[in-house]
C-alpha positions as CSV (number, residue, x, y, z in Angstrom):
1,X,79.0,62.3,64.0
2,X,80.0,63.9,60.9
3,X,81.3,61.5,58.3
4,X,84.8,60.9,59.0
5,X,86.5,58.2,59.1
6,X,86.7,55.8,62.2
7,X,90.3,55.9,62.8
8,X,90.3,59.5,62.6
9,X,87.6,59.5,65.4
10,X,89.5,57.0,67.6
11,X,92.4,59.3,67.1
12,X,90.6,62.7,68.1
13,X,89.2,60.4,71.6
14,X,92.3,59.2,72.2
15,X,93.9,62.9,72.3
16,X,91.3,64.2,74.6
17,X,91.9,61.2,77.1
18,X,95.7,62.5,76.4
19,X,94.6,65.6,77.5
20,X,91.9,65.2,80.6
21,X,94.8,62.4,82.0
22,X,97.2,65.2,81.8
23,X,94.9,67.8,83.3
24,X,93.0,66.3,85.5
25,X,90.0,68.6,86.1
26,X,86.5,66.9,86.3
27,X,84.9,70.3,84.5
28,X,87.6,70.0,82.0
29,X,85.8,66.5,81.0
30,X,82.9,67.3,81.2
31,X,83.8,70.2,79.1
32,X,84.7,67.6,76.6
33,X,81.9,65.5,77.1
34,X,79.4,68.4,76.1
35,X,81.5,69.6,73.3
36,X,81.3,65.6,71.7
37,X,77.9,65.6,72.6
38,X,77.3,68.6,70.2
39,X,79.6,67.4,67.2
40,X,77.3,64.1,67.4
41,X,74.0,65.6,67.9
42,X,74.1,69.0,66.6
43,X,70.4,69.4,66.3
44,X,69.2,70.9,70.1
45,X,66.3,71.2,70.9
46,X,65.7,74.7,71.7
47,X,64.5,73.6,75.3
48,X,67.9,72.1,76.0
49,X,70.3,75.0,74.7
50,X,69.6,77.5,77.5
51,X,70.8,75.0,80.0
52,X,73.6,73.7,78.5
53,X,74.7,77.4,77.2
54,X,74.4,78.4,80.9
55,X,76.3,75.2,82.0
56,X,79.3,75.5,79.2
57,X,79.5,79.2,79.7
58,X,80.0,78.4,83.7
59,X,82.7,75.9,83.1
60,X,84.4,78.7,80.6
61,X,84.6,80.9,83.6
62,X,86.0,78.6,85.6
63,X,88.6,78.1,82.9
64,X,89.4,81.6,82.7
65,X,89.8,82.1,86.6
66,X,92.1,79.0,86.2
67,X,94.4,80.8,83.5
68,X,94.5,83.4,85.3
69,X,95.9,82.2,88.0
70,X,98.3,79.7,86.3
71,X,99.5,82.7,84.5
72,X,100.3,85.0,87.6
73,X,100.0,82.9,90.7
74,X,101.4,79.6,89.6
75,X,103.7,81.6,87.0
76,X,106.2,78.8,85.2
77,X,108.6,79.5,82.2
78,X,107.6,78.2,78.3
79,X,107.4,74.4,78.4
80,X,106.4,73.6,82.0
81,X,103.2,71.8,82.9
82,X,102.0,74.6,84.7
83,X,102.9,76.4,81.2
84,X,101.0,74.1,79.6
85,X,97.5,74.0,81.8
86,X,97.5,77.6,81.4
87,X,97.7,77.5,77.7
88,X,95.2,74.3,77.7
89,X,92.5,76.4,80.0
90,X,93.2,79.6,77.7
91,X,92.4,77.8,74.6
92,X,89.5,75.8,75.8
93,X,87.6,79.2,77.6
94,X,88.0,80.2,74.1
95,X,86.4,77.4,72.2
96,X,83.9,77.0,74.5
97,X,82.9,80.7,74.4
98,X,82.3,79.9,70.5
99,X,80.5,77.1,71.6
100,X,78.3,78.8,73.6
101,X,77.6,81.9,71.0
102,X,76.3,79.2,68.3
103,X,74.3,77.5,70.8
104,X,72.8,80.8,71.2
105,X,72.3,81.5,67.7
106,X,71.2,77.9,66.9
107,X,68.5,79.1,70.0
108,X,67.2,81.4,68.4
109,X,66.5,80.1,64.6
C-alpha cells in the first residue's frame, strides 16, 4: 500500500466492513476486494488487466441495474436504506468505471 499510516488503514477497512455489512451484496465485496487489491499492488501485469477490467466492468453493470432499480422500483424518500443502497451502488458504478478506464490505460503503456 501507499505510505499511510496504519491506523488510517485500519480506519479505511473498517468502513468498508461498515459498508458491505450494511449492503450485503457478495459483488459489492468483491468489488472492494479488487479495488484494495489495486491500491496495494498497483503494478498489473498487462496479462491480468484484461480480465479483471472485464470482471470490474461486469460488476459496475450490475451496480447500475441495481440503482436503477432502487431508484424507480424500490423508490424510498432521502434518508431510507433503500435511499442509501441506491446512492452506495450509484457511487461505486462510478468509481469502478474509473477504475476500469485506468486499468485500461495502465494496459496499454
Amino acid at each position: 500500500m501507499t505510505e499511510e499510516n496504519p491506523l488510517e488503514t485500519v480506519s479505511v477497512i473498517t468502513e468498508f466492513n461498515d459498508l458491505t455489512e450494511f449492503m450485503q451484496d457478495d459483488e459489492l465485496d468483491r468489488a472492494l476486494e479488487l479495488a484494495i487489491k489495486c491500491i496495494a499492488q498497483p503494478e498489473i501485469a498487462a496479462t491480468k488487466a484484461p480480465k479483471l477490467i472485464v470482471e470490474l466492468q461486469a460488476i459496475s453493470f450490475k451496480f447500475a441495474v441495481k440503482a436503477v432499480e432502487y431508484a424507480t422500483i424500490k423508490k424510498d424518500r432521502a434518508g431510507t436504506d433503500n435511499n442509501h443502497r441506491k446512492n452506495v451502488y450509484y457511487s461505486t458504478k462510478e468509481a469502478l468505471d474509473r477504475l476500469v478506464d485506468a486499468l485500461k490505460y495502465a494496459a496499454r503503456a
